[in-house]
Predicted model as a PDB file, atoms N, CA, C, CB and O in Angstrom, pLDDT in the B-factor column:
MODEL        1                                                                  
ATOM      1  N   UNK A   1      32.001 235.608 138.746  1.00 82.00           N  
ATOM      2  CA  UNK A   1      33.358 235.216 139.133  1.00 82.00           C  
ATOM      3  C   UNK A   1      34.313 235.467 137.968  1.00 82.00           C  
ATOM      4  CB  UNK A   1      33.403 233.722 139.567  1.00 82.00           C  
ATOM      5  O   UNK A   1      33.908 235.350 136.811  1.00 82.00           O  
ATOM      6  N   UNK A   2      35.930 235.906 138.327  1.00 90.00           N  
ATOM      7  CA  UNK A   2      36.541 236.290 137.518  1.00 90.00           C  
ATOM      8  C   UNK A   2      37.168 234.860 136.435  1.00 90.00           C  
ATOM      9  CB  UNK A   2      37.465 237.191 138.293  1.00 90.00           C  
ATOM     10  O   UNK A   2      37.749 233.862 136.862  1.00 90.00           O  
ATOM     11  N   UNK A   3      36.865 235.132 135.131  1.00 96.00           N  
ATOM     12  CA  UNK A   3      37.382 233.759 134.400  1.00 96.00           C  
ATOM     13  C   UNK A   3      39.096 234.358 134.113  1.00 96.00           C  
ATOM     14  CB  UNK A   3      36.264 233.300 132.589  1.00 96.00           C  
ATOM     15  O   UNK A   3      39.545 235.501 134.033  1.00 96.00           O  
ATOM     16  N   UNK A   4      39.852 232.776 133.997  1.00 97.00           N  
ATOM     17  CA  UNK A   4      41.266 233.166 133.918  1.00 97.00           C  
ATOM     18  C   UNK A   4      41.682 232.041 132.798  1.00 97.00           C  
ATOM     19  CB  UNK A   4      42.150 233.093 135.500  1.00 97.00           C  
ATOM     20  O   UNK A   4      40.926 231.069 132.763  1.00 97.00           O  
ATOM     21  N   UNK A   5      42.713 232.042 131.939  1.00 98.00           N  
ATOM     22  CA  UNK A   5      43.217 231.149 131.345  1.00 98.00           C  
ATOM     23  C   UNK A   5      44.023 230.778 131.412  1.00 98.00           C  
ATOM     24  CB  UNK A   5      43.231 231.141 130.661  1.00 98.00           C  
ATOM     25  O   UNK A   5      44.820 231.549 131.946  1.00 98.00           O  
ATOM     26  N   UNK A   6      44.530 229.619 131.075  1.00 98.00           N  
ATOM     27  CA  UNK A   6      46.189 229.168 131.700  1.00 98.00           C  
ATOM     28  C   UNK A   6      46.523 227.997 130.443  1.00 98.00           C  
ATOM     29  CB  UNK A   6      46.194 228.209 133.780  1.00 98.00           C  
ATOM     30  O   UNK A   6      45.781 227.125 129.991  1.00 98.00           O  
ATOM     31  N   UNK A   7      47.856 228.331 130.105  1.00 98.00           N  
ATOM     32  CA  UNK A   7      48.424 227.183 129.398  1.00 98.00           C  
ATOM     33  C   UNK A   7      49.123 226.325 130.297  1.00 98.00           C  
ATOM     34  CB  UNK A   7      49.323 227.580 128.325  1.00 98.00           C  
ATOM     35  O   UNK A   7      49.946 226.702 131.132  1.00 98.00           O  
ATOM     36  N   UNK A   8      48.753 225.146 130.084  1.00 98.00           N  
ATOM     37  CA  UNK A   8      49.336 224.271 131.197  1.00 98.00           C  
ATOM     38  C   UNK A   8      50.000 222.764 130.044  1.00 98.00           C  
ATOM     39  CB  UNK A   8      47.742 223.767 132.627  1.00 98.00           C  
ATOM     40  O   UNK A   8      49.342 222.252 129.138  1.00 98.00           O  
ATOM     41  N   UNK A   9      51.073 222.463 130.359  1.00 98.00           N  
ATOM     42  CA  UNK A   9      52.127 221.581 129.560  1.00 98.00           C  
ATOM     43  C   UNK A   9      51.563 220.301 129.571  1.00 98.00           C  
ATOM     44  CB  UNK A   9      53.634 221.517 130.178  1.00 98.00           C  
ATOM     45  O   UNK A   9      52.505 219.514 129.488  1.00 98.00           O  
ATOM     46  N   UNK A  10      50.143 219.486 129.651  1.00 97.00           N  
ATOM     47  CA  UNK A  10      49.142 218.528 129.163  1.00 97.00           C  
ATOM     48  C   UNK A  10      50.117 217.795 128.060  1.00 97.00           C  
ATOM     49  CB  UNK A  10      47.639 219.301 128.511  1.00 97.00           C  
ATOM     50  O   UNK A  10      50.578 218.458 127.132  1.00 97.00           O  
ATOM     51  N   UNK A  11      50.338 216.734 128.170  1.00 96.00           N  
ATOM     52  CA  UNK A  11      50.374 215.740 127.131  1.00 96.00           C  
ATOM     53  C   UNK A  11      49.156 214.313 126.667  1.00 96.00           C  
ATOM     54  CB  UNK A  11      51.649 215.201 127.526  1.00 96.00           C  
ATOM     55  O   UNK A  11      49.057 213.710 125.599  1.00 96.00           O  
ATOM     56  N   UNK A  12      48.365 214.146 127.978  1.00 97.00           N  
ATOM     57  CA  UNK A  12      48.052 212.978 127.954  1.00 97.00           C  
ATOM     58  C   UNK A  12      46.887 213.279 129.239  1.00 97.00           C  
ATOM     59  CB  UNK A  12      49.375 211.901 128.093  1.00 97.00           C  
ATOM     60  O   UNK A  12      46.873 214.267 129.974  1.00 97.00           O  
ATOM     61  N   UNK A  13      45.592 211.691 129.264  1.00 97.00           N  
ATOM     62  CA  UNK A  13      44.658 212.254 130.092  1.00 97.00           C  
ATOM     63  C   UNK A  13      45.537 211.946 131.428  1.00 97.00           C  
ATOM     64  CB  UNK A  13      43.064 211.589 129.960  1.00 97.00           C  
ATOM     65  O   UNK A  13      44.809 212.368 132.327  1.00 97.00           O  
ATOM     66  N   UNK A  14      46.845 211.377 132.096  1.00 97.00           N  
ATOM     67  CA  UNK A  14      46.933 211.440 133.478  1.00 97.00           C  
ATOM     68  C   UNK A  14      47.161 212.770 133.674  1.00 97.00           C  
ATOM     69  CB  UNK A  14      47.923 210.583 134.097  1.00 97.00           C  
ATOM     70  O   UNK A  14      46.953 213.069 134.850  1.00 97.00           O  
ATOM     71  N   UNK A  15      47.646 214.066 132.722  1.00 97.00           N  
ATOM     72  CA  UNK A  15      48.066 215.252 133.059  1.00 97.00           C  
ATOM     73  C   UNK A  15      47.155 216.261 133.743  1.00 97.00           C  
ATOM     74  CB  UNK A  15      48.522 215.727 132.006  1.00 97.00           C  
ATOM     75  O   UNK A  15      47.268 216.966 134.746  1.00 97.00           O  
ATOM     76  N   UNK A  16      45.725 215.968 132.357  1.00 97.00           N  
ATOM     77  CA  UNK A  16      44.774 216.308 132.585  1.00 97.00           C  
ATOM     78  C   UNK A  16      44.011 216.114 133.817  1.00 97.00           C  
ATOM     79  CB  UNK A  16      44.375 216.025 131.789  1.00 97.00           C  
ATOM     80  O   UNK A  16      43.392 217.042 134.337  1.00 97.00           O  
ATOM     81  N   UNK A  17      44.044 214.820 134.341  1.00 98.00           N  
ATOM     82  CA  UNK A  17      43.538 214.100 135.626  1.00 98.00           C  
ATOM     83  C   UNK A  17      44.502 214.940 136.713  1.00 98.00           C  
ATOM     84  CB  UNK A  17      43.814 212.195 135.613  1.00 98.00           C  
ATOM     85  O   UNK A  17      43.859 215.806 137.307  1.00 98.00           O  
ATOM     86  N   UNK A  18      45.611 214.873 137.010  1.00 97.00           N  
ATOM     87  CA  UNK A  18      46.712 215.597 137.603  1.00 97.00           C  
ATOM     88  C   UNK A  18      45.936 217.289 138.255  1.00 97.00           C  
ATOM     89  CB  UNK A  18      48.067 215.779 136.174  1.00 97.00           C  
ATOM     90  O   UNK A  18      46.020 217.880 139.331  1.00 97.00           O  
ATOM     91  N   UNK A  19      45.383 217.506 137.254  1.00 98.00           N  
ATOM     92  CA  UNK A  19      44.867 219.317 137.069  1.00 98.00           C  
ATOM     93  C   UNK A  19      43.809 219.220 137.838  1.00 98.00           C  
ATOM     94  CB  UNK A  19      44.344 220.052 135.401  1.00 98.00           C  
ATOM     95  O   UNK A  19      43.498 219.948 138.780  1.00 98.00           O  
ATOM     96  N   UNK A  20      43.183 218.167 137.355  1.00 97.00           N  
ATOM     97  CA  UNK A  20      41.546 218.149 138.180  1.00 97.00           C  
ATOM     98  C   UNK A  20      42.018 218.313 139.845  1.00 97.00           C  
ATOM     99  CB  UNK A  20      40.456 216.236 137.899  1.00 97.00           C  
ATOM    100  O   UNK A  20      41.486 219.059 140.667  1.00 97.00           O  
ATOM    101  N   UNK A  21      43.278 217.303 140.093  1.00 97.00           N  
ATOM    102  CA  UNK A  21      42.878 216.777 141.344  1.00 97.00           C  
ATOM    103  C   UNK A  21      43.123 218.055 141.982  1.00 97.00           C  
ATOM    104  CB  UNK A  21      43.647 215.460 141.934  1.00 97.00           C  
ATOM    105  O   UNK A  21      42.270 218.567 142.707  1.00 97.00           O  
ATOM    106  N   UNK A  22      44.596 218.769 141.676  1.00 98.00           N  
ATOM    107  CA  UNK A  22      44.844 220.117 141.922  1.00 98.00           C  
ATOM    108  C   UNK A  22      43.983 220.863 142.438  1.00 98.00           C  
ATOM    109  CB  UNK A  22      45.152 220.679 140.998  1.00 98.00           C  
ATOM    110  O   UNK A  22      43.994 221.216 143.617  1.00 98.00           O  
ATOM    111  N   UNK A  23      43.159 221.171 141.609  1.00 97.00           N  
ATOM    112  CA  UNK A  23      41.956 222.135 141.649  1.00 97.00           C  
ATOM    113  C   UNK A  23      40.751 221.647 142.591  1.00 97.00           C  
ATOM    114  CB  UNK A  23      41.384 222.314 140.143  1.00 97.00           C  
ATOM    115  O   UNK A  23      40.366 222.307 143.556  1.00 97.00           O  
ATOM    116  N   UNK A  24      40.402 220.872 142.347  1.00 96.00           N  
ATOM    117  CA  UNK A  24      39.624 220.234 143.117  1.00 96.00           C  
ATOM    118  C   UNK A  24      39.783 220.722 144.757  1.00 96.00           C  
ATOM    119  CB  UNK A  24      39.923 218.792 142.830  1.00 96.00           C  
ATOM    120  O   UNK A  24      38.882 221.148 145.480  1.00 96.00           O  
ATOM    121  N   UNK A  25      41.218 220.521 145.101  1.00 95.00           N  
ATOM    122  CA  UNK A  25      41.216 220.836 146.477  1.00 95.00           C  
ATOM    123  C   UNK A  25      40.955 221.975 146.749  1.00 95.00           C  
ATOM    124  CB  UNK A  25      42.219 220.608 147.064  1.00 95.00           C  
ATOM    125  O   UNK A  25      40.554 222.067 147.909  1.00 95.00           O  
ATOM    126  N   UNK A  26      41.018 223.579 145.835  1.00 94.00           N  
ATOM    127  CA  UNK A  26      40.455 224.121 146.552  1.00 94.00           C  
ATOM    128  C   UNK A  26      39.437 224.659 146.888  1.00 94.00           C  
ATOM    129  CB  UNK A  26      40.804 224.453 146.633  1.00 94.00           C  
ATOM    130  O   UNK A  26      39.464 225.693 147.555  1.00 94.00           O  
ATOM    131  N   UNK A  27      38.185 224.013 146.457  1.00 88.00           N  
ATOM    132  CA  UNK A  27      37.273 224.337 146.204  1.00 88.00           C  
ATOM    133  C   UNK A  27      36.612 225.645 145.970  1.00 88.00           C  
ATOM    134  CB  UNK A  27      36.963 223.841 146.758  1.00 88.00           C  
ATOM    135  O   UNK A  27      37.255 226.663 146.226  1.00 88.00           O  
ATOM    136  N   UNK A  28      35.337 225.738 145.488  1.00 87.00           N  
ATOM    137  CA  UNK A  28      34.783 226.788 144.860  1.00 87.00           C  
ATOM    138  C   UNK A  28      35.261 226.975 143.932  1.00 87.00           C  
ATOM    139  CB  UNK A  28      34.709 227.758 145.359  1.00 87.00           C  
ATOM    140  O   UNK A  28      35.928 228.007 143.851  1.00 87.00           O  
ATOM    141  N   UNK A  29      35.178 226.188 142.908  1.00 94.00           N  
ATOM    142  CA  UNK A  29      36.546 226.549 141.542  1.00 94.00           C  
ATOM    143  C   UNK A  29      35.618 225.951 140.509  1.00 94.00           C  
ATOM    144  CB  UNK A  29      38.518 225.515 141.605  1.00 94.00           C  
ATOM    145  O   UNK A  29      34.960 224.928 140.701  1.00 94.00           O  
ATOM    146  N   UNK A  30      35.616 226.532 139.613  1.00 96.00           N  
ATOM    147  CA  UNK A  30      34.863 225.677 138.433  1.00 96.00           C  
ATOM    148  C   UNK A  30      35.668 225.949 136.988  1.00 96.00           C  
ATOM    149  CB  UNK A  30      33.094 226.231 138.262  1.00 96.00           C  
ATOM    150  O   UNK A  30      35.710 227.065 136.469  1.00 96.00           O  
ATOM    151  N   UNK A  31      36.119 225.098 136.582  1.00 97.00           N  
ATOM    152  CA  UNK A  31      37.002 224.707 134.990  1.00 97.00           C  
ATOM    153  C   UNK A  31      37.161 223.697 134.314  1.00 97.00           C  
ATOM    154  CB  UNK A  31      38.200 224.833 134.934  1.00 97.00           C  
ATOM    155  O   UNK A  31      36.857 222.534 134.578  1.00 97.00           O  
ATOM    156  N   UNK A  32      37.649 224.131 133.416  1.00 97.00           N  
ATOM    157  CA  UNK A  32      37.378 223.447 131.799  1.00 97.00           C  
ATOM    158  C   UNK A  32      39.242 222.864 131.112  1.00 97.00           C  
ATOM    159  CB  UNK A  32      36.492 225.238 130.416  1.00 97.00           C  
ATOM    160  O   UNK A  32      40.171 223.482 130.592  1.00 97.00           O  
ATOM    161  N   UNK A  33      39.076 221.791 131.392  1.00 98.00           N  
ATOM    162  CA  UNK A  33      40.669 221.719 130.395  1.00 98.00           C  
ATOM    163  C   UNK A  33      40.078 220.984 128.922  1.00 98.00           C  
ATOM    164  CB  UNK A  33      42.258 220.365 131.332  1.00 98.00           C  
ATOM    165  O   UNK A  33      39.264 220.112 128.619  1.00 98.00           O  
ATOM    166  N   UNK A  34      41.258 222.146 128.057  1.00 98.00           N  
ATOM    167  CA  UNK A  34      41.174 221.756 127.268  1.00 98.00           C  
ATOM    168  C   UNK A  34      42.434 220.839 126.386  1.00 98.00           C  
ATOM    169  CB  UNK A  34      40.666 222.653 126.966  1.00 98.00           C  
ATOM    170  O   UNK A  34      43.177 221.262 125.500  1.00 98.00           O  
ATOM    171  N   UNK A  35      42.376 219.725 126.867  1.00 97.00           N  
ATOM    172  CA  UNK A  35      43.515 218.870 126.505  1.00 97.00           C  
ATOM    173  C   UNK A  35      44.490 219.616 125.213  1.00 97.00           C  
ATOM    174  CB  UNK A  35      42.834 217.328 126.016  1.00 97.00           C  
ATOM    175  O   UNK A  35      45.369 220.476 125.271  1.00 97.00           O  
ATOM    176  N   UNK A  36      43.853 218.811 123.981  1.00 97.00           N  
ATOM    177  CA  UNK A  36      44.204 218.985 122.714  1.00 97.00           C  
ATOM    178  C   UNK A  36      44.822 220.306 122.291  1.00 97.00           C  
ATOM    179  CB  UNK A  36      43.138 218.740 122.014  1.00 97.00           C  
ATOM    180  O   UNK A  36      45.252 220.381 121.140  1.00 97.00           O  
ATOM    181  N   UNK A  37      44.917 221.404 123.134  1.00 98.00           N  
ATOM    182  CA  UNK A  37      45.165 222.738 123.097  1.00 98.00           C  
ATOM    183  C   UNK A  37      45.901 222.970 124.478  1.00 98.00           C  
ATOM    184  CB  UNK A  37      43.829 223.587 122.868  1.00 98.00           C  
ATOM    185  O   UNK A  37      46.588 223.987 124.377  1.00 98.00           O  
ATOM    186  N   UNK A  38      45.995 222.463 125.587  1.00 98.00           N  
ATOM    187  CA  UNK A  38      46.673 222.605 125.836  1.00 98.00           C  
ATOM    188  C   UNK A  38      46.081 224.228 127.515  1.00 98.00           C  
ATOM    189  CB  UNK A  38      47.476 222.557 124.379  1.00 98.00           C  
ATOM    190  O   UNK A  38      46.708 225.010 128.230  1.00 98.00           O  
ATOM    191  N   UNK A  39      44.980 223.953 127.352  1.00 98.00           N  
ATOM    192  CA  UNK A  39      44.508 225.414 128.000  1.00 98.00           C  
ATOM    193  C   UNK A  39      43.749 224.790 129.393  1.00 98.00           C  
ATOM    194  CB  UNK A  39      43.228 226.484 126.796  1.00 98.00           C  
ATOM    195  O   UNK A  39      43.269 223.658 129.337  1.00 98.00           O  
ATOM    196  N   UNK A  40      43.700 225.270 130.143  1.00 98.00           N  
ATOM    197  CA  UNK A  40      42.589 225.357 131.451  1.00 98.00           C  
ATOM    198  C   UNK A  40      41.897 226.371 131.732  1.00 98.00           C  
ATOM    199  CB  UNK A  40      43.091 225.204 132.664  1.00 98.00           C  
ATOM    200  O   UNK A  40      42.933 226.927 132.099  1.00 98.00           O  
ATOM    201  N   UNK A  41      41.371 226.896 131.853  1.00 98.00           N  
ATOM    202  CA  UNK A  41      39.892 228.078 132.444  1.00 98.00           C  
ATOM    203  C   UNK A  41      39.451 227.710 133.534  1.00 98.00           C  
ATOM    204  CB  UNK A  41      38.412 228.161 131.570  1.00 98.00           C  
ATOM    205  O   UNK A  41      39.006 226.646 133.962  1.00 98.00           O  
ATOM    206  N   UNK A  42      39.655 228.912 134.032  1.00 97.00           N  
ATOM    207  CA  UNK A  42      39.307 228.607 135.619  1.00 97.00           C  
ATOM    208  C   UNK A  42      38.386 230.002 135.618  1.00 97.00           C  
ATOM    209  CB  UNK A  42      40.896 228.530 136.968  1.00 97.00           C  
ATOM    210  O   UNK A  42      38.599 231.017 134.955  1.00 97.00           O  
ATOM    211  N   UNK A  43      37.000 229.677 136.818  1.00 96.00           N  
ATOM    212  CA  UNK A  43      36.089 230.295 137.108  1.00 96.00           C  
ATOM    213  C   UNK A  43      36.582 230.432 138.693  1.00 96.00           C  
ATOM    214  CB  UNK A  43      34.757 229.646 136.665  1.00 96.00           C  
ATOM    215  O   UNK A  43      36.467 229.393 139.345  1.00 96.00           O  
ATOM    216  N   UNK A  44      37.098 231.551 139.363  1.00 94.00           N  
ATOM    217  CA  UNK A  44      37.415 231.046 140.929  1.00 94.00           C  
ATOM    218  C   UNK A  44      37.617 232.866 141.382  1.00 94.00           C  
ATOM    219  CB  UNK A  44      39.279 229.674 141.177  1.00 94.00           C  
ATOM    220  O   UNK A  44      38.022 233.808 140.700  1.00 94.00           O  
ATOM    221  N   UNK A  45      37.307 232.823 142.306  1.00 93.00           N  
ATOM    222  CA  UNK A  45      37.576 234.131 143.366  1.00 93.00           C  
ATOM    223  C   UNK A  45      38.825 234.298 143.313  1.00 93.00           C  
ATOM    224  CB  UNK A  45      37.196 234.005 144.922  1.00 93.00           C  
ATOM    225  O   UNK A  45      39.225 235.429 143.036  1.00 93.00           O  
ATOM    226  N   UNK A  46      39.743 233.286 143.549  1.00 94.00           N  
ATOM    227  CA  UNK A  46      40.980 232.892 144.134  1.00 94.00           C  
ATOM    228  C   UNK A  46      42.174 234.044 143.283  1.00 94.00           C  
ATOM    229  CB  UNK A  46      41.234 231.025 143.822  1.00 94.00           C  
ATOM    230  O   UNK A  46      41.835 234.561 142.219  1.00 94.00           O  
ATOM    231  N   UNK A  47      43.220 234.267 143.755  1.00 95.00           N  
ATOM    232  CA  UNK A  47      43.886 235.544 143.104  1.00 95.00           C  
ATOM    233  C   UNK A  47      44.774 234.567 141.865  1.00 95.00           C  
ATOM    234  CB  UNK A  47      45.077 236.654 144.443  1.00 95.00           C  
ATOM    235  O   UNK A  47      44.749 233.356 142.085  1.00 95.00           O  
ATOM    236  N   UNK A  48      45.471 234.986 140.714  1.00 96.00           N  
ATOM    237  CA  UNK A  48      46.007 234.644 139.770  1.00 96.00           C  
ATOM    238  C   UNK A  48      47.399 233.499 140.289  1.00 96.00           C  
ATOM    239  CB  UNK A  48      46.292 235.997 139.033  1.00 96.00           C  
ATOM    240  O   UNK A  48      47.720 232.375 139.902  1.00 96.00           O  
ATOM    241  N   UNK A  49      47.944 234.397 141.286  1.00 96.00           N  
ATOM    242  CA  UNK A  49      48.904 233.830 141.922  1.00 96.00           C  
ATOM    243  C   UNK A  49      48.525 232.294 142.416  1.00 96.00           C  
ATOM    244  CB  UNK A  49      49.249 234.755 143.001  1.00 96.00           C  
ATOM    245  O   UNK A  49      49.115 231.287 142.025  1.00 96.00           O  
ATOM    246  N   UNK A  50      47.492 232.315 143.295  1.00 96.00           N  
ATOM    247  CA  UNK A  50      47.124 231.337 143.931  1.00 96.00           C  
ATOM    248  C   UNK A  50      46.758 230.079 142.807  1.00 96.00           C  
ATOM    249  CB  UNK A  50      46.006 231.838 144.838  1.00 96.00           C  
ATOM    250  O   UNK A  50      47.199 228.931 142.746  1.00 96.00           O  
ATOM    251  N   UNK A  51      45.682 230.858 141.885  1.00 97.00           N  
ATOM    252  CA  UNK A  51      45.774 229.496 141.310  1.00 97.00           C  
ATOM    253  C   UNK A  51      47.314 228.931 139.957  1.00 97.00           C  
ATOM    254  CB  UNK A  51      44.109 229.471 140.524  1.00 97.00           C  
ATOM    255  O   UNK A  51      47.218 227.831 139.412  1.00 97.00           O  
ATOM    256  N   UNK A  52      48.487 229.822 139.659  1.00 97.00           N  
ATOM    257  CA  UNK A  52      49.392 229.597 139.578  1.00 97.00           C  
ATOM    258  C   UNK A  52      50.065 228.549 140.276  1.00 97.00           C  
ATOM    259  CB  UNK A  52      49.684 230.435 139.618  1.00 97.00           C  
ATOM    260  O   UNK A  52      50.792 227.691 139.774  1.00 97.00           O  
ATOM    261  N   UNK A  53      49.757 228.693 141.490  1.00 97.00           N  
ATOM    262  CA  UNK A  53      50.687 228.120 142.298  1.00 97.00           C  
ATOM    263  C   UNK A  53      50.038 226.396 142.159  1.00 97.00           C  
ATOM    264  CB  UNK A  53      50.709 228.958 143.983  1.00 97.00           C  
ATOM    265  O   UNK A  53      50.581 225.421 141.639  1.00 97.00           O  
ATOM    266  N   UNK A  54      49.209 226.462 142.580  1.00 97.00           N  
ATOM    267  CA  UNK A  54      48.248 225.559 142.498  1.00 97.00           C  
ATOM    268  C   UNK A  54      48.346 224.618 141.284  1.00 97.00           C  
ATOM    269  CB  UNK A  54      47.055 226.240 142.530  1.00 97.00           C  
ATOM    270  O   UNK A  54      48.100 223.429 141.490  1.00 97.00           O  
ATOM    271  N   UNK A  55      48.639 224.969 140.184  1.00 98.00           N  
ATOM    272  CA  UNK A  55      48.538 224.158 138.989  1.00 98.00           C  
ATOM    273  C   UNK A  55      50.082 223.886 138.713  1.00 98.00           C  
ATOM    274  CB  UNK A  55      47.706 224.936 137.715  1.00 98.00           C  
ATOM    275  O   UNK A  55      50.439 222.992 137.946  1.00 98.00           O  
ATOM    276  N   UNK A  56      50.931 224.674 139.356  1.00 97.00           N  
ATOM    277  CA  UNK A  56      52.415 224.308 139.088  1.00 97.00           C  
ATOM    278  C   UNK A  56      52.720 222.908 139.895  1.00 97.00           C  
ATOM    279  CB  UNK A  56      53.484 225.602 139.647  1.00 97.00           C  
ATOM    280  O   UNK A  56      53.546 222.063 139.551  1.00 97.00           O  
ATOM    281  N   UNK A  57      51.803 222.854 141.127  1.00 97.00           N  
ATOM    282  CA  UNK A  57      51.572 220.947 141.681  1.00 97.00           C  
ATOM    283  C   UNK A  57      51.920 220.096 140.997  1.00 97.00           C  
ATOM    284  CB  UNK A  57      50.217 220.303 141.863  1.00 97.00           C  
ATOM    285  O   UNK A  57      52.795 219.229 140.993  1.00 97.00           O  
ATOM    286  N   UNK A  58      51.114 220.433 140.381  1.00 97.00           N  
ATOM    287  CA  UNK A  58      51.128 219.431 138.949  1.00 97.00           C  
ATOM    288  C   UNK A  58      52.372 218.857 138.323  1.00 97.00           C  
ATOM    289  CB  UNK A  58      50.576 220.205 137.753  1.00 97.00           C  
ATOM    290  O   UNK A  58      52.412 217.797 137.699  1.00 97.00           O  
ATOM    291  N   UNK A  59      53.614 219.852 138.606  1.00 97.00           N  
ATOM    292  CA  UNK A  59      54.981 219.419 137.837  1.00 97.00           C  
ATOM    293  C   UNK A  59      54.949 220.063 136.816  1.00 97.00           C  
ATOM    294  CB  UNK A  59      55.228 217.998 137.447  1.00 97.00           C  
ATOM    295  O   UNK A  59      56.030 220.448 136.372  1.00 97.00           O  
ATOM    296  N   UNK A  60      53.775 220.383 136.132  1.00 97.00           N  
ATOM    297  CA  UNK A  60      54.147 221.406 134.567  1.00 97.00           C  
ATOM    298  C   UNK A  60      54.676 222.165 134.471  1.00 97.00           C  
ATOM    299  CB  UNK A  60      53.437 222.038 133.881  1.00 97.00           C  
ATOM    300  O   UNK A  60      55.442 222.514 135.370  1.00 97.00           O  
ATOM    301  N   UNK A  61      54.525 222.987 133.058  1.00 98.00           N  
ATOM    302  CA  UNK A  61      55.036 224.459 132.922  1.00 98.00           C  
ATOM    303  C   UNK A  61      53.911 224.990 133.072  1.00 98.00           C  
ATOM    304  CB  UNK A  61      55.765 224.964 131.641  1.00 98.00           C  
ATOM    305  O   UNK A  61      52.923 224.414 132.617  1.00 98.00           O  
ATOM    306  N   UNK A  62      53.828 225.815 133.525  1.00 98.00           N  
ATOM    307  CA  UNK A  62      51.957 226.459 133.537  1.00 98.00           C  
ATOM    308  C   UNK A  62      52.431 228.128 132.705  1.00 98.00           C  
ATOM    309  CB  UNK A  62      50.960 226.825 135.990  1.00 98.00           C  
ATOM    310  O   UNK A  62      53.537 228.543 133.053  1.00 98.00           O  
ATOM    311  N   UNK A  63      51.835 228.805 131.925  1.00 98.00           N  
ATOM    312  CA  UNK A  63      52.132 229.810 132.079  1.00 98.00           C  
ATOM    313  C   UNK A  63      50.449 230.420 131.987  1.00 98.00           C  
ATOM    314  CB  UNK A  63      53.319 230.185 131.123  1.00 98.00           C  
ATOM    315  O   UNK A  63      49.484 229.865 131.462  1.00 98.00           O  
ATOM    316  N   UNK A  64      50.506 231.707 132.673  1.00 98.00           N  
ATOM    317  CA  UNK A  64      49.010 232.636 132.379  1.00 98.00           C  
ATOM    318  C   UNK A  64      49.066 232.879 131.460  1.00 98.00           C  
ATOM    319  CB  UNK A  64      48.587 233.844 132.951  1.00 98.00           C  
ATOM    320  O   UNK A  64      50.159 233.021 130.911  1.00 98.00           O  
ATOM    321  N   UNK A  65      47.446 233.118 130.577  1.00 98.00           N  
ATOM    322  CA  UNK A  65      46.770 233.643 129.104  1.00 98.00           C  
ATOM    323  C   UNK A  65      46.370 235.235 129.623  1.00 98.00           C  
ATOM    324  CB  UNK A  65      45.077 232.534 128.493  1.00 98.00           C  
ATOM    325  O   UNK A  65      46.990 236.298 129.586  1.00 98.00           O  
ATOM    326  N   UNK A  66      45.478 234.976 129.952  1.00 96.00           N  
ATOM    327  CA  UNK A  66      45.070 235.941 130.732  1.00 96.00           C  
ATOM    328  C   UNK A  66      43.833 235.920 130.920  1.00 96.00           C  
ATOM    329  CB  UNK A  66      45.393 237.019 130.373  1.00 96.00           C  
ATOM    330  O   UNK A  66      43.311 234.816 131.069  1.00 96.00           O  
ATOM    331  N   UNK A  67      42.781 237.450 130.979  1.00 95.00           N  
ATOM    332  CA  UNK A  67      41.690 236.661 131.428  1.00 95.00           C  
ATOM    333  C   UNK A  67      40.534 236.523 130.252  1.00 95.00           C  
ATOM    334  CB  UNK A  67      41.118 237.336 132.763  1.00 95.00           C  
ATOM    335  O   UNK A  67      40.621 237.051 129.143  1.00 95.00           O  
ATOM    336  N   UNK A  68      39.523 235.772 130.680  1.00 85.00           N  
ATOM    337  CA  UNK A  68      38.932 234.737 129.486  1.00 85.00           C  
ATOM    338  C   UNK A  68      37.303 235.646 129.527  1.00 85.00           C  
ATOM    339  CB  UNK A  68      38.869 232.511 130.082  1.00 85.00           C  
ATOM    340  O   UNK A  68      36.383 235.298 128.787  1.00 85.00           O  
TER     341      UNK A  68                                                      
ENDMDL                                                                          
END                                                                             
């Protein structure tokens, strides 16, 4: 599966929690936040866009890294 990286605007663990729940819904997704830095990794089929969209839920700034 294609890995992707994402900076996502994390301050604190509800942000972090926030991301999970995100993701969570769409399943088949497997990732890693990394608070303290500020990053998420995502393991997912799903196209760049989609999971963009998906983490912008959240209220953050999300921007793409690219891929991991």
């Amino acid at each position: 599966m294609p890995k992707h990286e994402f900076s996502v605007d994390m301050t604190c663990e509800g942000c972090s929690n926030a991301v999970t729940r995100v993701l969570n819904k769409l399943g088949d997704i497997q990732f890693e936040i990394d608070l303290p830095n500020k990053k998420v990794c995502i393991d997912s089929e799903h196209s760049v866009d989609a999971l963009m969209e998906t983490l912008k839920k959240t209220g953050k700034t999300v921007t793409y890294v690219g891929p991991k």
